[in-house]
Backbone as numpy.savetxt, mean C-alpha at the origin, in Angstrom:
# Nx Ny Nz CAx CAy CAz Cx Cy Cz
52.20 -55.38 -18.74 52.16 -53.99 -18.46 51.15 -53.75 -17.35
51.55 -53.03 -16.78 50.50 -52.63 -15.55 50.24 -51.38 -15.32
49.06 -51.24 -15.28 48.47 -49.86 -14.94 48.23 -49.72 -13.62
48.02 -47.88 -13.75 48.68 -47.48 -12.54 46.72 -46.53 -12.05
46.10 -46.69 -11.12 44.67 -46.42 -10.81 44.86 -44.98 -10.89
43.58 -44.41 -11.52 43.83 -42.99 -11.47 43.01 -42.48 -10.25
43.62 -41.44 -9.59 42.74 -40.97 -8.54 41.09 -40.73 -8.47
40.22 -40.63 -7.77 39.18 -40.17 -8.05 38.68 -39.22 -8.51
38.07 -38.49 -8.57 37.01 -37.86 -8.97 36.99 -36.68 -7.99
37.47 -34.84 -8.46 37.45 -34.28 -7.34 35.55 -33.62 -7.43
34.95 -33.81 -6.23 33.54 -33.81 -5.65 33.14 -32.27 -5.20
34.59 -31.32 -5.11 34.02 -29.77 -4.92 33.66 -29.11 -5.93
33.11 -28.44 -5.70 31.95 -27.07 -6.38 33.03 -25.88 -5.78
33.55 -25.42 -7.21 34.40 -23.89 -7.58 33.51 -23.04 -7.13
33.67 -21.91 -6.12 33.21 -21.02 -5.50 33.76 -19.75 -6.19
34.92 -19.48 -7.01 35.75 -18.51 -7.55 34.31 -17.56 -8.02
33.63 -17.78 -8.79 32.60 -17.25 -9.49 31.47 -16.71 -8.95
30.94 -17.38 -7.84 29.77 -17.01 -7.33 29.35 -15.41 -6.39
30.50 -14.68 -6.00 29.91 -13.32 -5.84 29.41 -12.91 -6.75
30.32 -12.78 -9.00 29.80 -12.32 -9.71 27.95 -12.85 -9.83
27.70 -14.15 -9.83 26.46 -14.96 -9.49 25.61 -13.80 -8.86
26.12 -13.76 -7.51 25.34 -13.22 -6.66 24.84 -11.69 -6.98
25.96 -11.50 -7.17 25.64 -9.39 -7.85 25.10 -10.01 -9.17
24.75 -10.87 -9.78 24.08 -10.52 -11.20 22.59 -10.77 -10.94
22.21 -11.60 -10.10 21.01 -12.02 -9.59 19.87 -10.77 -8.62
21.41 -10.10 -8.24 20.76 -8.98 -7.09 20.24 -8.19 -8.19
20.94 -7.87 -9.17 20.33 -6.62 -10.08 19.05 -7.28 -10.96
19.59 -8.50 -11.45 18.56 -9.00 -11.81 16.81 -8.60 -11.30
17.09 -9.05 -10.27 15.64 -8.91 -9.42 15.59 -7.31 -9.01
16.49 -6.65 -9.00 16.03 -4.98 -8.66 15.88 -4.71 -9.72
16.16 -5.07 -11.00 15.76 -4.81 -12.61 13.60 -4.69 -12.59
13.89 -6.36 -12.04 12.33 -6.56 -12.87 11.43 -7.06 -11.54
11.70 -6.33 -10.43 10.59 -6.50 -9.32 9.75 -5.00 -9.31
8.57 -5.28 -9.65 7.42 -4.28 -9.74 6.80 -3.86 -8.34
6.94 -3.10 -8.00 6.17 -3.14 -6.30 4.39 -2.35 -7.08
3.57 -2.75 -6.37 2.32 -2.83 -6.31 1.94 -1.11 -6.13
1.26 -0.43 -6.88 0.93 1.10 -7.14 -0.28 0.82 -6.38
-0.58 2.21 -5.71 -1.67 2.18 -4.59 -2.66 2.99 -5.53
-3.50 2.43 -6.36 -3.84 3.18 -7.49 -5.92 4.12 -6.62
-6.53 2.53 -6.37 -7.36 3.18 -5.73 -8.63 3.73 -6.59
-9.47 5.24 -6.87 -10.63 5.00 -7.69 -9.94 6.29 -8.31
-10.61 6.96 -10.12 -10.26 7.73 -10.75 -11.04 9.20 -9.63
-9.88 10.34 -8.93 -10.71 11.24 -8.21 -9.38 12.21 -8.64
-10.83 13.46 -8.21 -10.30 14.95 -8.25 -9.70 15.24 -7.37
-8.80 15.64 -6.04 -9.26 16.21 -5.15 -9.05 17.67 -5.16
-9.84 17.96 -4.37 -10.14 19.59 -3.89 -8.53 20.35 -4.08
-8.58 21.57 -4.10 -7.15 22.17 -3.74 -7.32 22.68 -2.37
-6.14 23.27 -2.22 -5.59 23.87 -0.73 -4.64 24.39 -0.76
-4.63 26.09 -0.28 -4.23 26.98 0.07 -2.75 26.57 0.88
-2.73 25.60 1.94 -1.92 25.62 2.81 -2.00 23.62 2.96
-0.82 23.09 3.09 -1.02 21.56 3.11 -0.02 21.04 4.20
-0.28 19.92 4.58 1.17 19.25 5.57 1.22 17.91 5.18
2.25 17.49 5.16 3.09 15.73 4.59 2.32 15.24 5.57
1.65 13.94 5.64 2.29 13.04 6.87 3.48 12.39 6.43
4.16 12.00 7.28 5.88 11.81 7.33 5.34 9.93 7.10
4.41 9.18 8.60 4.58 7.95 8.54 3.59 7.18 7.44
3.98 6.51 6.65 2.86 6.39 5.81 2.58 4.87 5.86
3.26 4.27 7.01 3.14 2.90 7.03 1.21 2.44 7.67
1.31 3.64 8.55 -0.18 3.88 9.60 -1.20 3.89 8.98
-0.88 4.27 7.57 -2.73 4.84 7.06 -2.98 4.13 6.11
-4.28 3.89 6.46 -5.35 3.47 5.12 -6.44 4.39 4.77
-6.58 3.72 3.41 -6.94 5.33 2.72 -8.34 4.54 2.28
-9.45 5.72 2.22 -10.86 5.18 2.21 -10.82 6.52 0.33
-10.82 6.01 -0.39 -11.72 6.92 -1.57 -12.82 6.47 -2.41
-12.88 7.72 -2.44 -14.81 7.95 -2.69 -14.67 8.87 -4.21
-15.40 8.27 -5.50 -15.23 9.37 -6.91 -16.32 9.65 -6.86
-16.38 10.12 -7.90 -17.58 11.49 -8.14 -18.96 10.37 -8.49
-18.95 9.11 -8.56 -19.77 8.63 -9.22 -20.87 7.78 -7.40
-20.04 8.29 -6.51 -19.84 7.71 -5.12 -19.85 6.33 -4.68
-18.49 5.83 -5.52 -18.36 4.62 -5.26 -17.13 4.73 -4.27
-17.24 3.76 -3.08 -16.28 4.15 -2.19 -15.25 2.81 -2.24
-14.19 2.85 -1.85 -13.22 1.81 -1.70 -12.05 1.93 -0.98
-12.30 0.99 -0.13 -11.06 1.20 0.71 -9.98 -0.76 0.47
-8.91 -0.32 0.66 -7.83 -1.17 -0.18 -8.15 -1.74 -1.35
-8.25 -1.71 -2.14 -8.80 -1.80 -3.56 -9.73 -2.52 -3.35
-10.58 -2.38 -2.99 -12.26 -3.33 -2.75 -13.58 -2.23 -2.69
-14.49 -2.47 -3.70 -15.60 -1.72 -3.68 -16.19 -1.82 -2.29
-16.04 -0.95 -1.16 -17.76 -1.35 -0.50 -18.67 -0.07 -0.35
-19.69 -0.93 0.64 -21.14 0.30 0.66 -20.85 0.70 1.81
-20.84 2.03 1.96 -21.23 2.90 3.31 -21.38 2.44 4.38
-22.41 1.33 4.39 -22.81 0.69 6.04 -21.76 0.26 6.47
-20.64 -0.54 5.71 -19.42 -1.40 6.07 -17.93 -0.56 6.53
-18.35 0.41 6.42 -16.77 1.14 6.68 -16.52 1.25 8.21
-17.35 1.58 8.78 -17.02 0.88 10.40 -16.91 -0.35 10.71
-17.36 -1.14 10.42 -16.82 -2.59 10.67 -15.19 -2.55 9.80
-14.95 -2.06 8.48 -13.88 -2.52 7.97 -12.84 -1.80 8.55
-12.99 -0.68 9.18 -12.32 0.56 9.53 -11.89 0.21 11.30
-12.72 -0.30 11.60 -13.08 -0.80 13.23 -11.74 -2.23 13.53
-12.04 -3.16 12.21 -10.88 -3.93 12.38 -9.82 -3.54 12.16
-9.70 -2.66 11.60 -7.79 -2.42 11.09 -7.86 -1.90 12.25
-8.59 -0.62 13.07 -8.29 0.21 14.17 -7.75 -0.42 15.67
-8.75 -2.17 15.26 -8.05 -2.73 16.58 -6.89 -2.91 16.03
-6.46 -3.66 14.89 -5.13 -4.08 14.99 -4.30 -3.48 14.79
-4.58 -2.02 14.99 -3.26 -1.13 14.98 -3.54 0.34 15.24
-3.57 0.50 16.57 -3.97 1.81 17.60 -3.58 3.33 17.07
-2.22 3.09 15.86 -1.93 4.35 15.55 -2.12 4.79 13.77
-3.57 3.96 13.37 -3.75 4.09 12.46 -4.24 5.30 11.68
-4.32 6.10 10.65 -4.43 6.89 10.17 -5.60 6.82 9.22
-6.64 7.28 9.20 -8.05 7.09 8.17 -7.07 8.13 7.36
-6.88 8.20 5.91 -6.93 9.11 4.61 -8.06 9.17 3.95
-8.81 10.07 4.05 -9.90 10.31 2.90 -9.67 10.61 1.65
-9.58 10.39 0.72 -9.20 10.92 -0.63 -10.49 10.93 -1.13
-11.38 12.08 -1.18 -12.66 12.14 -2.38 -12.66 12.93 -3.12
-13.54 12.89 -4.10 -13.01 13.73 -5.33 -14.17 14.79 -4.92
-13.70 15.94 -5.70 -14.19 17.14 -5.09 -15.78 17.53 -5.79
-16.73 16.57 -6.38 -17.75 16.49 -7.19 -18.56 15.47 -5.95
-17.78 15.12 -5.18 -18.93 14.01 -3.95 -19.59 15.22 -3.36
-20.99 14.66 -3.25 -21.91 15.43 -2.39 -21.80 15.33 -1.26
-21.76 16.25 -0.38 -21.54 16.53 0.90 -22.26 15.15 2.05
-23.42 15.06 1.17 -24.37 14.26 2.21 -23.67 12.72 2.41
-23.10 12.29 1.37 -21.68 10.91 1.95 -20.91 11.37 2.37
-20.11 12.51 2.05 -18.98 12.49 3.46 -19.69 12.74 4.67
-20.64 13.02 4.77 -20.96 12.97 6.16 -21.13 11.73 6.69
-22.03 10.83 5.48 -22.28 9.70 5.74 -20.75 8.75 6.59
-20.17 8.93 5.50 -18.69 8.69 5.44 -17.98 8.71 6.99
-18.08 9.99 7.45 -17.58 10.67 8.74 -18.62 10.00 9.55
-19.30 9.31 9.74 -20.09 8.86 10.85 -19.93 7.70 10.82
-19.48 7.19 9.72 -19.12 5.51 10.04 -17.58 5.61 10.31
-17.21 6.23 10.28 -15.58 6.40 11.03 -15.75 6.56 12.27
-16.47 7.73 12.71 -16.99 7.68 13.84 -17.41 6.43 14.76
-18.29 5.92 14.25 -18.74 4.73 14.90 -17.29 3.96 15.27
-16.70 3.25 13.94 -15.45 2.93 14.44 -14.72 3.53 15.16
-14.64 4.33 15.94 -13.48 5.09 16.79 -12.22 5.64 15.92
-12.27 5.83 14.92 -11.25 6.34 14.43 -11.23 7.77 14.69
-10.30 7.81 15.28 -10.18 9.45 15.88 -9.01 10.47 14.83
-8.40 9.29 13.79 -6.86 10.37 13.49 -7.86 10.17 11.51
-8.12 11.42 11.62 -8.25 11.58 10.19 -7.81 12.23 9.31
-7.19 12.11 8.08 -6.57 12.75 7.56 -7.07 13.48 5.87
-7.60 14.34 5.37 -8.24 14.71 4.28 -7.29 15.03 3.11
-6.99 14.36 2.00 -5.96 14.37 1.24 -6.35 15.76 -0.02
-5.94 16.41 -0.08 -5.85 17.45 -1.15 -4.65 17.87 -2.32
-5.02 18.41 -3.20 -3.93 18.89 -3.86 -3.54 20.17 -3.32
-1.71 20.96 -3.50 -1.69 21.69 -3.49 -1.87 23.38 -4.15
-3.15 24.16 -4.34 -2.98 24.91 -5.04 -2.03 25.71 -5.39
């Protein structure tokens, strides 16, 4: 009796399935991707009578200051002396940057001034004072 060789072995990968793959994976990850909250320090701010959006919000970094006058700009504690140097580098690397102040409305006047003079120093010319609307 003689046998007869059976063909090989077919070596492709079934594609029939893999859009469903693909759309289950996409939701997957739009399910359980967390994007990062710009949370920043616990503050009051002031109200206001009259307010305006900024529209681009890619431009600004935001410097806040709480009532206890701890200041922080991108989630990092610093001291007063440093905000022109920290403020000075982002400003070179990006000409149409936006200072946001967010302080809570219990800071004593005498740091935002402080505040406003080390912006100053850095050249930051576009400032923006964040409030609630009354």
């Amino acid at each position: 009796m003689k046998f007869e060789k059976k063909q090989g072995a077919d070596a492709s990968i079934p594609t029939a399935s893999m859009p469903d793959i693909i759309f289950m994976l996409i939701i997957f990850f739009m399910v359980t991707t967390v994007f990062k909250e710009f949370r920043g320090l616990p503050i009051l701010t002031p109200a206001a009578r009259s307010t305006e959006k900024v529209e681009a919000k890619r431009n600004i970094t935001y410097v806040w200051t709480d009532k206890n006058s701890r200041i922080s700009i991108d989630d990092k504690i610093v001291p007063v002396s440093s905000i022109s140097q920290i403020v000075g580098e982002k400003y070179a690397a990006n000409l149409r940057l936006i200072v946001s102040l967010k302080i809570d409305k219990e800071v004593k006047m005498g740091l935002v001034s402080d505040i406003q003079e080390q912006l100053r120093d850095a050249y930051a010319l576009r400032i923006n004072y964040s409030t609630r609307f009354k």
